[in-house]
C-alpha positions in Angstrom: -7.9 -2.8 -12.7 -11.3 -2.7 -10.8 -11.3 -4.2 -7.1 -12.8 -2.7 -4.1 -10.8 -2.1 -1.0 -12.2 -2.1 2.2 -15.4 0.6 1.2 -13.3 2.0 -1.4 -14.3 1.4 -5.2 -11.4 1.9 -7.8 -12.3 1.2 -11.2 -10.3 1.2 -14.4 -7.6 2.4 -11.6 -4.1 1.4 -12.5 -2.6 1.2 -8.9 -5.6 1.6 -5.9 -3.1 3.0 -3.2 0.5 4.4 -3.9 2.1 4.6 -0.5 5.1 6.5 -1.3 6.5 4.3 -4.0 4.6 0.8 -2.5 1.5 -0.3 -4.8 -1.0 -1.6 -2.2 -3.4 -4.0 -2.9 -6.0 -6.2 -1.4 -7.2 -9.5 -2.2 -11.0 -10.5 -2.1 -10.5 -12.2 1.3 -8.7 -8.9 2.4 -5.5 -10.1 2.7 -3.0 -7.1 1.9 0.1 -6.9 -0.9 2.6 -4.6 -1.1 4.5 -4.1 -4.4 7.9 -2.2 -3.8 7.7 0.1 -7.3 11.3 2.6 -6.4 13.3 0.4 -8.5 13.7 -0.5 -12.3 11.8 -3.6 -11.7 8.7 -3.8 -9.5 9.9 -6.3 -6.3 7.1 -8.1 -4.4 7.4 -7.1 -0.4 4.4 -8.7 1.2 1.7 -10.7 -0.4 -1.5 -12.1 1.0 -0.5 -10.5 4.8 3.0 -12.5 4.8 6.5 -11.2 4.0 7.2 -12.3 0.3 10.1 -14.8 -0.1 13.3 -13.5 -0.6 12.4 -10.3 1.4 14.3 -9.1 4.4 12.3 -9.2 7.4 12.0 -9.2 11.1 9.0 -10.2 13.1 7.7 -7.7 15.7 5.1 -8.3 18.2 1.7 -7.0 16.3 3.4 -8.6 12.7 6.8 -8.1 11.0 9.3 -5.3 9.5 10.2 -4.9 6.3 14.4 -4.3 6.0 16.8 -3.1 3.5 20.1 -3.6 4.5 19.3 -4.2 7.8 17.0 -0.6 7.9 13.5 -0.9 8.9 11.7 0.8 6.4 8.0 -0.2 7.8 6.0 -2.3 10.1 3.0 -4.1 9.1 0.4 -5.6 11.1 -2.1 -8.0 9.1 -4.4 -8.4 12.2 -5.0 -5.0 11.6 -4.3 -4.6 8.1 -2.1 -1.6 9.2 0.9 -0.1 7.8 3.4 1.8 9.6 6.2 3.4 8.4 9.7 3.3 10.7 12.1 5.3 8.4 10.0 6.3 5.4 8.6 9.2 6.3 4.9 8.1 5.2 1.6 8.3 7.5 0.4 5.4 8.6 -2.3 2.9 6.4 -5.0 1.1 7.7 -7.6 -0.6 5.3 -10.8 -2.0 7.2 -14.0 -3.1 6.1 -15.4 0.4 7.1 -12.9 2.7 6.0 -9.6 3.1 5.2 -7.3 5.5 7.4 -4.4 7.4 5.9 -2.6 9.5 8.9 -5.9 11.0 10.9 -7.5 10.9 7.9 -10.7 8.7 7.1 -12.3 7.8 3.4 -15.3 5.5 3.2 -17.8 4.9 0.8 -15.9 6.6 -2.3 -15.5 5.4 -5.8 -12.6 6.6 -7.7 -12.4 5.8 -11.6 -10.1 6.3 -14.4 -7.1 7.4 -12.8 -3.3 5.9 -12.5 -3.5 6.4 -9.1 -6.9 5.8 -6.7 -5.3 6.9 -3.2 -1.8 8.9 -3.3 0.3 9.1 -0.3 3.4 11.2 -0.2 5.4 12.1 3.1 4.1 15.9 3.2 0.5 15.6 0.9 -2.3 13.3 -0.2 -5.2 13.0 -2.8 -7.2 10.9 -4.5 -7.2 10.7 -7.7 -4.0 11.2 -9.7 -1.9 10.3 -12.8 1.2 7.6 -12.1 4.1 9.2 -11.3 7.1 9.1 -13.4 10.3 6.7 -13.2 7.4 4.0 -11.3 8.6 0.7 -12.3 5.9 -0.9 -14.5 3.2 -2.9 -12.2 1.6 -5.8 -14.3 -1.6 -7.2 -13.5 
């Protein structure tokens, strides 16, 4: 896939930004989706900045929660196009026109290109750059 998120180029890039095991993805508006991929079968968790039917949610007061089994596993704000993780260990995700934020971390301007992964975030370590990770379910585009 080739799309350009917030200043960041990923081409020929099979998912742009694995957050833990969430494929994030942004639309040409820059609306935000957020593709659960821990499973056998890839489940839909937000899509275009609103909580994807059939997902448990709960609104908070800068967006809404996503739940499993009544756990919050993550917050996200599409005001801010920010991701905040409750009980999943992650760093926070912020995709804006000028940047996007992982934890204290700031990338703008790159270009990543022929990779499985374009942006990797894992609870203790990040990278860009990186081959998918094993037992993924399968995202189609």
């Amino acid at each position: 896939m080739n799309i350009k998120m917030g200043t960041q180029t990923f081409n020929n890039v099979s998912i742009p930004i694995l957050w833990g095991t969430r494929a994030v993805l942004q639309d040409t508006s820059g609306r935000i989706s957020v593709i659960d991929l821990s499973g056998t079968t890839a489940r839909l968790e937000i899509v275009s900045d609103e909580a994807a039917r059939h997902v448990e949610f709960k609104p908070t007061s800068d967006g809404f929660a996503i739940m499993d089994n009544s756990v919050e596993l993550y917050n996200y704000n599409p005001n801010e196009h920010l991701l905040r993780s409750i009980s999943l260990n992650l760093p926070d995700v912020q995709i804006t026109p000028t940047a996007t934020r992982v934890g204290s971390n700031v990338f703008s301007g790159n270009i990543v290109s022929g990779f499985g992964v374009g942006l990797i975030v894992k609870e203790d370590s990040m990278g860009m750059g990186a081959p998918l990770p094993p037992a993924l379910a399968k995202l189609l585009v």
